[in-house]
C-alpha positions as CSV (number, residue, x, y, z in Angstrom):
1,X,10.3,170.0,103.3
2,X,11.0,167.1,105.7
3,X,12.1,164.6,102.8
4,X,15.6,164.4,102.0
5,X,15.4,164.0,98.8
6,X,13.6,167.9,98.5
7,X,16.5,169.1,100.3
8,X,19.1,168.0,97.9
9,X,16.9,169.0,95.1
10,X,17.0,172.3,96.9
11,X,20.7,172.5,96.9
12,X,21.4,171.2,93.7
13,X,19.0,173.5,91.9
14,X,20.6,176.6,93.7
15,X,24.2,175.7,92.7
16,X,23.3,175.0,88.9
17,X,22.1,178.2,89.0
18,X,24.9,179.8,90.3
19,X,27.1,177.3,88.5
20,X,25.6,178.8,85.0
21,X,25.7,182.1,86.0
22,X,29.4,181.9,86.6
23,X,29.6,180.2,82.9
24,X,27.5,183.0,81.3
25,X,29.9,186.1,83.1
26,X,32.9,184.0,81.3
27,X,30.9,183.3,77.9
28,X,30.0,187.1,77.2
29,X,33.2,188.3,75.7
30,X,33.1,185.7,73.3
31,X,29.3,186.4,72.8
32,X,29.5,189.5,71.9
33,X,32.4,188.6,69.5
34,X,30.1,186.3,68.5
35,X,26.9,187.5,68.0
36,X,27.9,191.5,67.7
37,X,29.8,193.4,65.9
38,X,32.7,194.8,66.8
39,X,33.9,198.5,66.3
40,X,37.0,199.8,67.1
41,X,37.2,202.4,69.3
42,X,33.3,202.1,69.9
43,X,33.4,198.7,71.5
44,X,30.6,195.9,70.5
45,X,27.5,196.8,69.0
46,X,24.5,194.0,69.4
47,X,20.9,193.3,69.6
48,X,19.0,195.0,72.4
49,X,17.0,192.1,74.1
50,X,19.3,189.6,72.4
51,X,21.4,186.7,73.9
52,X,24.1,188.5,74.6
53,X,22.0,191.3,76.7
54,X,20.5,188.3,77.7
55,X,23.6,186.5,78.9
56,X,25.1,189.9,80.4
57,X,21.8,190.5,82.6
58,X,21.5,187.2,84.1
59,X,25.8,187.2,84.6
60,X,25.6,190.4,86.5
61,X,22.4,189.6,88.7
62,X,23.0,188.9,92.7
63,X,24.1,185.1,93.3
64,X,21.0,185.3,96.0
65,X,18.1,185.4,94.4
66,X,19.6,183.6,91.5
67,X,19.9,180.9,93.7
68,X,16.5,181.7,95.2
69,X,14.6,180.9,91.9
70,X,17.1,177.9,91.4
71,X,16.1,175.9,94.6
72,X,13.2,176.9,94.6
73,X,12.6,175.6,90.7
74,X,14.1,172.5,91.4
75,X,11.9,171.9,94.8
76,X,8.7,172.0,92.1
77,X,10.4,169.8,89.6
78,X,10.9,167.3,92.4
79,X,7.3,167.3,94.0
80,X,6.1,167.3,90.5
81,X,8.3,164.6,89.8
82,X,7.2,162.5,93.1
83,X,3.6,163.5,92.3
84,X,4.0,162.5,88.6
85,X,5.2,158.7,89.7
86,X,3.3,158.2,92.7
87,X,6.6,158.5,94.5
């Protein structure tokens, strides 16, 4: 991981992710507004497995590994790329 350009891959990869996991923690009230429905008293009722339980998983995961699978997704998509164009 000599090149660069894989490095900066690296780093941008793992701060999109961490970028939309910040975005999804904000997004989930008005998800489950959204998406759910809301009793009072009760609190929101929604889909089990949906995009909101969707949204709240990934929002409340550890910024480290989310990051992790980030850099690490956009080192493949770079040698992929390079490999894909001869590059």
């Amino acid at each position: 991981m000599s090149d660069p350009g894989t490095v900066a891959a690296a780093a941008t990869g793992a701060v999109a992710a961490v970028g939309t996991q910040t975005a999804a923690a904000y997004l989930v009230p008005t998800a489950m507004v959204y998406f759910g429905t809301v009793v009072p008293g009760v609190g929101t009722i929604f889909a089990s497995g949906g995009m909101v339980a969707t949204m709240q998983t990934f929002a409340m995961a550890s910024s480290g590994p989310v990051a992790i699978v980030g850099g690490a997704t956009a080192v493949v998509a770079k040698l992929g790329y390079n490999w894909w164009t001869g590059g």
